[in-house]
C-alpha positions in Angstrom: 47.1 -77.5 5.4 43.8 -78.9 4.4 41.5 -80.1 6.9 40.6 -84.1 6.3 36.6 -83.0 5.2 38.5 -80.9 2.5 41.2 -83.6 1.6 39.0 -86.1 1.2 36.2 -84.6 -1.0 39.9 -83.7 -3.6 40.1 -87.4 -3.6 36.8 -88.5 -4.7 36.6 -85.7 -6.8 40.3 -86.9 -8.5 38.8 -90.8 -8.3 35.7 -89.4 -10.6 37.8 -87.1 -12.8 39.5 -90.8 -13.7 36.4 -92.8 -13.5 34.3 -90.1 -16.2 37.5 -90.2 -18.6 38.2 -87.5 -21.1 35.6 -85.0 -20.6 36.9 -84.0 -17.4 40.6 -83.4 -18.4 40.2 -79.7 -18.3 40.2 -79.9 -14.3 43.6 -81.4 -14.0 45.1 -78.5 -16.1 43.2 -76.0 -13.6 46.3 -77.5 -11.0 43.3 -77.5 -8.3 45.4 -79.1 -5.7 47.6 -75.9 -5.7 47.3 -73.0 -2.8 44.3 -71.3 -4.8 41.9 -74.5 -4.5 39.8 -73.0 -1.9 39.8 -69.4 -3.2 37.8 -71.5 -6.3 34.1 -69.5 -6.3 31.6 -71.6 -5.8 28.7 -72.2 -8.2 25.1 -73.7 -9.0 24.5 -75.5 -12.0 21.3 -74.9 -14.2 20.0 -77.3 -16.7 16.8 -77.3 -19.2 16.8 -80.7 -21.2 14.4 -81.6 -24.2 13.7 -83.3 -26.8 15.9 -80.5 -28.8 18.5 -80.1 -27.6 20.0 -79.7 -23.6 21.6 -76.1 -22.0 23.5 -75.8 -19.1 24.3 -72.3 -17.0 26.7 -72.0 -14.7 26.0 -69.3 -12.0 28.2 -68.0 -9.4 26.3 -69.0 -5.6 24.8 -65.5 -4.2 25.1 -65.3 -0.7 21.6 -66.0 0.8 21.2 -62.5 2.7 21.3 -61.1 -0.8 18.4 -60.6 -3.2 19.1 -62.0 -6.7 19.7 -59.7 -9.3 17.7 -59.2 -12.2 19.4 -60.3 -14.3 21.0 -62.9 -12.7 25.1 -63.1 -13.1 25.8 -66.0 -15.7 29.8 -67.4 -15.8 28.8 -69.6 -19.0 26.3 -71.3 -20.6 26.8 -74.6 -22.7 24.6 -76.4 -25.6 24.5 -80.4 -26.2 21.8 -82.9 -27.9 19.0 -84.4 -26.7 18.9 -85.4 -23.2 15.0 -87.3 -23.2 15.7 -90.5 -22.3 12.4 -91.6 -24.0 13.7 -90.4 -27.3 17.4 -91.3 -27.5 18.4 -94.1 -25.2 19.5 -94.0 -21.5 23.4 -93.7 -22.9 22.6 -91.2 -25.1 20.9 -89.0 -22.3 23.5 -89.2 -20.0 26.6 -88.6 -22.3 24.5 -85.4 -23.3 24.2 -84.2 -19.7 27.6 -84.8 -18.7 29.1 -83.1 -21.6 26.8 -80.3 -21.4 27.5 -79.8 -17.5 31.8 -80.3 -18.4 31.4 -77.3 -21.1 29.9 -75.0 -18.6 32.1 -75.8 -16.2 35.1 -75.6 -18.2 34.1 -72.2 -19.8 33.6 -70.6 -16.8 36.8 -71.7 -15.8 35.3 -73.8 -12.9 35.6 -77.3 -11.4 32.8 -80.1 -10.1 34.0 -79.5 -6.8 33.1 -75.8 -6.6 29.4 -76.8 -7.3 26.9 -76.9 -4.5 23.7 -77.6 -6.4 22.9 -78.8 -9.7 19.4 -78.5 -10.8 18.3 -80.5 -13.5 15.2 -80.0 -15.6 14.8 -82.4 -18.5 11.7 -83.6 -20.3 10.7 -87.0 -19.8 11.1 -87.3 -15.9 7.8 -87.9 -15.3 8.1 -90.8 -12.6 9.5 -91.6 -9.5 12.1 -94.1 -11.2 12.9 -91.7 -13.9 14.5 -89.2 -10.6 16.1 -91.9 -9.4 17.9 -93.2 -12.2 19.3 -89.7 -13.2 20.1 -89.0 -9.4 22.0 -92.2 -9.8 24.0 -90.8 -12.8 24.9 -87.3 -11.0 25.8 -89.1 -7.6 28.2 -91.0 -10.0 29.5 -87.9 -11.4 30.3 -85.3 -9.1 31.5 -85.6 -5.4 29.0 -86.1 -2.5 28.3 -82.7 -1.3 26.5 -81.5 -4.0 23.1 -81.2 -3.2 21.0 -82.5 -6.4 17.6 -81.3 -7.3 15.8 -83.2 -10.2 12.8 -81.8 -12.3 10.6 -82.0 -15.3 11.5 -79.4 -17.9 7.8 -77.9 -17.0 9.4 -76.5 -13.7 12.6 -74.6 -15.0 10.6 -72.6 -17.5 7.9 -71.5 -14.5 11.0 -71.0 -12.5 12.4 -68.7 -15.8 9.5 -66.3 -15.2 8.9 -66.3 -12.0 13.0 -65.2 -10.2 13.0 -69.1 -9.4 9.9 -69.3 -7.3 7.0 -72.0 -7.8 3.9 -70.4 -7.9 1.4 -70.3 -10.6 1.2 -72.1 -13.9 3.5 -72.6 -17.1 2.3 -73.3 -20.9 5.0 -74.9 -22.7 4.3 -75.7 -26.3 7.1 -76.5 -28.3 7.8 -79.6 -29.9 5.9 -80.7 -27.2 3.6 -79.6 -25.0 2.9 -79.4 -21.1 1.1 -77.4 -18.4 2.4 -77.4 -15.0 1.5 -75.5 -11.9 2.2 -75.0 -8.1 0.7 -73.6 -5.2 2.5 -71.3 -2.9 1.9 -74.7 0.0 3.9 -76.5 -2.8 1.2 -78.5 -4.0 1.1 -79.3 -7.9 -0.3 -80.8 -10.8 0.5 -80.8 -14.7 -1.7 -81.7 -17.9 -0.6 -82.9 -21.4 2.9 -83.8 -21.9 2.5 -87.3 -22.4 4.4 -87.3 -26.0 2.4 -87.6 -29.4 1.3 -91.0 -29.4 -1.2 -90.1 -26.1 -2.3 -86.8 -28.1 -0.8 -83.3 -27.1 -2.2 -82.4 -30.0 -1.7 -78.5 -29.3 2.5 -79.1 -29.5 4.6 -78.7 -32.4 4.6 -81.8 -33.5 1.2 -82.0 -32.9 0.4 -79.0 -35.3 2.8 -80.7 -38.1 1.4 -84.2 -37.5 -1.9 -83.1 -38.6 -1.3 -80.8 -41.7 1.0 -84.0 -42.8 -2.3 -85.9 -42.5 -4.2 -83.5 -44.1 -1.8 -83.0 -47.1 -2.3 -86.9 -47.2 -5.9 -87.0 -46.9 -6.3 -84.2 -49.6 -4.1 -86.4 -51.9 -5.9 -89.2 -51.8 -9.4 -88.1 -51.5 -10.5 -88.2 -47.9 -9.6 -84.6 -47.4 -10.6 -81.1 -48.7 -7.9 -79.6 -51.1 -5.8 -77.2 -48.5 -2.4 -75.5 -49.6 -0.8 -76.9 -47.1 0.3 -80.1 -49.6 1.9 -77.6 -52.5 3.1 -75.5 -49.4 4.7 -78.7 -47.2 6.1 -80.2 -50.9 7.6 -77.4 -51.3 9.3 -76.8 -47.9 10.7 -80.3 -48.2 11.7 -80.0 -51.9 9.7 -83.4 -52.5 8.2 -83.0 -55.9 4.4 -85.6 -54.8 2.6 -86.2 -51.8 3.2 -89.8 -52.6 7.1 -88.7 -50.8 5.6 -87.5 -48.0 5.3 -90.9 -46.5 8.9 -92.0 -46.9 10.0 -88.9 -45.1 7.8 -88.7 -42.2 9.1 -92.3 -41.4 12.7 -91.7 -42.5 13.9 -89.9 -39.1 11.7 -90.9 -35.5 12.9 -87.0 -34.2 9.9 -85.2 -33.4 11.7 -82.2 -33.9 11.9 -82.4 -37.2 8.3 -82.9 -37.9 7.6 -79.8 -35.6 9.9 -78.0 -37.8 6.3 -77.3 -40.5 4.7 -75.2 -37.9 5.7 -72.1 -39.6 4.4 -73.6 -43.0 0.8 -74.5 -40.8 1.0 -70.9 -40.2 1.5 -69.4 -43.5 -1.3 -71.4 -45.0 -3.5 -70.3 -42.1 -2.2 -66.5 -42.3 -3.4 -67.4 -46.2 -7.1 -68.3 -45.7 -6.7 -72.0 -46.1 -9.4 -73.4 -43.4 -8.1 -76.5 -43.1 -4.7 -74.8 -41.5 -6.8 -72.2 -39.8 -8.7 -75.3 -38.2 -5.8 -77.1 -37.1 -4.5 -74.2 -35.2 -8.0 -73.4 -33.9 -8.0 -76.9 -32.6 -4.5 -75.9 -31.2 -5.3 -73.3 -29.3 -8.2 -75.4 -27.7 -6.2 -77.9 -26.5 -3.2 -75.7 -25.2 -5.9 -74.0 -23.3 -8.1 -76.3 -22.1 -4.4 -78.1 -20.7 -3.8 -74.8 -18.6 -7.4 -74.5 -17.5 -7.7 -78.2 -15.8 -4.1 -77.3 -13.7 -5.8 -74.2 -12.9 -8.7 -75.8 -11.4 -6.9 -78.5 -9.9 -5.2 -76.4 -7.9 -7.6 -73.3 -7.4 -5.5 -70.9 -8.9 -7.9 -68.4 -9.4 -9.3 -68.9 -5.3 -12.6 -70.1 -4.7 -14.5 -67.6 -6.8 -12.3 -67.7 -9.9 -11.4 -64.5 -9.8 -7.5 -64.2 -8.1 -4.5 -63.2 -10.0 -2.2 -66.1 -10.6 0.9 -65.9 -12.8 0.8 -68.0 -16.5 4.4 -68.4 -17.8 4.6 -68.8 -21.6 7.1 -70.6 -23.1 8.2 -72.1 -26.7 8.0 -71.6 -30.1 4.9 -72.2 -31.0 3.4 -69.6 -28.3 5.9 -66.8 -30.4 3.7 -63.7 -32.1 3.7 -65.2 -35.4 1.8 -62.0 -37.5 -1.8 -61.9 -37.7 -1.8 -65.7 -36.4 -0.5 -65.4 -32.7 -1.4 -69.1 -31.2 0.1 -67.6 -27.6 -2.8 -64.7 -28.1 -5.3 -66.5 -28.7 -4.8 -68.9 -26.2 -4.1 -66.0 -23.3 -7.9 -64.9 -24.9 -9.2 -68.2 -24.5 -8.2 -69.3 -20.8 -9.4 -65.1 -20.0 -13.0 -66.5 -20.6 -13.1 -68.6 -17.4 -10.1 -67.0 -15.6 -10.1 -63.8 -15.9 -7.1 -63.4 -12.9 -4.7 -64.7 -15.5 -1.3 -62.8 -15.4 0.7 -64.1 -18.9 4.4 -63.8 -18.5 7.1 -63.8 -21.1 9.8 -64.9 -19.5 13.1 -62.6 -19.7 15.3 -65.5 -19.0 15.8 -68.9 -20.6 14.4 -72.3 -18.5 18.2 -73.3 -17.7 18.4 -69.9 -15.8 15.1 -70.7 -14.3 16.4 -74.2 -13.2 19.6 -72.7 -11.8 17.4 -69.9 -10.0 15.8 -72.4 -8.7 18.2 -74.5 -6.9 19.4 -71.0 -5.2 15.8 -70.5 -4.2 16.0 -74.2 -2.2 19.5 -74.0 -1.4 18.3 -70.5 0.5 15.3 -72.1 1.9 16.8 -75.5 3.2 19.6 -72.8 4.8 17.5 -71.0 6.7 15.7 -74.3 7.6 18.7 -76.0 8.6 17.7 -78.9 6.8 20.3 -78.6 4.0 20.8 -82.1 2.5 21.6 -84.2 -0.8 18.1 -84.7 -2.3 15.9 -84.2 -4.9 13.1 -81.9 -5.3 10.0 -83.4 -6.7 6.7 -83.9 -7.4 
């Protein structure tokens, strides 16, 4: 027989299988409450949430005396849409989570009450109130001994390079852009990522945002000629630069603006110096974002010269041929900080979010301090 701590987390699990409706119907055909329910492995939850799109890994839980493999064992791994609350609604956000974190579980052939920890990295958590809320909607969604550990998306890519420890300093620059770093005492700091009306002018959208302007300027005479307007014209099969107003305005995704970089490149690769300058200007400001986290936290020690890791992560940072933004950036931060260590990760940020929770889990273990909670900044 079940003992009554076992009994009753079936229940609330049952009473939240009814409560989250459909998406959860796959665990009453896994007949949990037969003979087998305990024998159920038990697993950690990874998540990496952007303005993209939102992936979820589910990862068997290691035992603590082992060391994690490289590469980590994956059960499943699940894609959904956006989960930024600042871009797509609260309602949106959240059906995107919970459908993401259903498909892993269901893939793997796994349940909500096999998982311990769910750690969830998602881009626009950038206050107090924003953990709160989504700690609100997991508490509401699986059963109360899952441990919860909420993040920016900053801290799953570090984690991706870095076996799920937080030491050292990530670059994302994707569609958008942030720096984020941690000392080994757990202190922390982050530059940029404020979206693209405050300026991270060194994203992807960023990049795109200003070759639309300069296609526009060059149009209408307050701008040298630059191929990026034939080049962008063509891309979007618009036939004038007169259309490139109703299309930037047509869709608010800053995805889909980010989508030129490739074009910005091109034109650059091409000679065109008013591409080359926008991705000069790039660089500048993805560097100058990693250098004021790097000071913050002294890094580089007192004399500027320690090692400290730099993950690099997103598209724009990719080789792209003779122009290679993540490069000339590494080049540029080398001037001051010469103890930089780039890494690529070898992992993807939802495996870095999932590493992570294992990290805590083993920490608050061996502390004795395990506990529902978040981990934050």
């Amino acid at each position: 027989p079940f003992h009554l701590p076992i009994l009753l987390g079936i229940l609330e699990w049952k009473m939240k299988r009814y409560r989250n409706g459909e998406i959860w119907d796959f665990e009453e055909e896994m007949q949990l409450l037969g003979d087998g329910f305990c024998d159920q492995r038990e697993v950690i939850l990874g998540l990496d949430g952007d303005t993209t799109c939102t992936v979820c890994v589910c990862m068997p839980l290691i035992p603590f005396a082992d060391e994690l493999p490289d590469p980590p064992p994956i059960l499943s791994r699940a894609v959904a849409g956006c989960s930024n609350h600042n871009s797509v609604g609260e309602s949106a956000a959240r059906d995107a989570l919970e459908l993401v974190m259903a498909d892993a579980l269901s893939k793997a052939g796994s349940t909500r009450f096999c998982v311990q920890a769910v750690c969830l990295a998602v881009s626009g958590v950038n206050h107090p109130t924003d953990i709160e809320r989504i700690m609100n909607w997991l508490r509401d969604i699986f059963p109360s001994h899952v441990q919860f550990f909420v993040q920016n998306d900053a801290v799953a890519a570090l984690a991706s390079g870095t076996m799920g420890k937080l030491h050292g300093c990530v670059l994302i620059a994707g569609t958008g852009t942030i720096a984020y770093g941690f000392t080994e005492d757990g202190r922390d700091a982050r530059a940029a990522g404020a979206g693209p009306v405050l300026g991270d002018w060194g994203s992807g959208y960023g990049i795109a945002a200003q070759a639309l302007t300069a296609a526009v300027r060059a149009y209408d005479g307050r701008g040298p000629y630059t191929a990026l307007t034939p080049s962008i014209l063509r891309k979007l099969d618009l036939s004038s630069p007169d259309e490139l107003i109703g299309w930037t305005y047509s869709d608010p995704s800053w995805a889909r603006i980010a989508a030129l970089v490739p074009v910005v490149v091109t034109c650059a690769e091409g000679g065109d110096e008013v591409a080359n300058k926008i991705l000069r200007d790039a660089v500048q400001e993805l560097a100058s974002s990693v250098k004021a986290v790097v000071r913050r936290l002294q890094l580089c020690g007192e004399d500027g010269n320690d090692t400290f890791p730099l993950v690099m992560v997103g598209g724009v940072l990719e080789a792209n041929k003779k122009w290679d933004i993540g490069r000339e950036v590494i080049n540029c931060i080398c001037k001051d900080f010469p103890g930089v260590h780039p890494i690529c990760p070898k992992v993807e940020p939802a495996i870095g979010a999932a590493l992570l929770a294992w990290n805590l889990l083993a920490r608050y273990s061996r502390q004795g301090t395990l506990r529902s909670e978040t981990y934050s900044s």
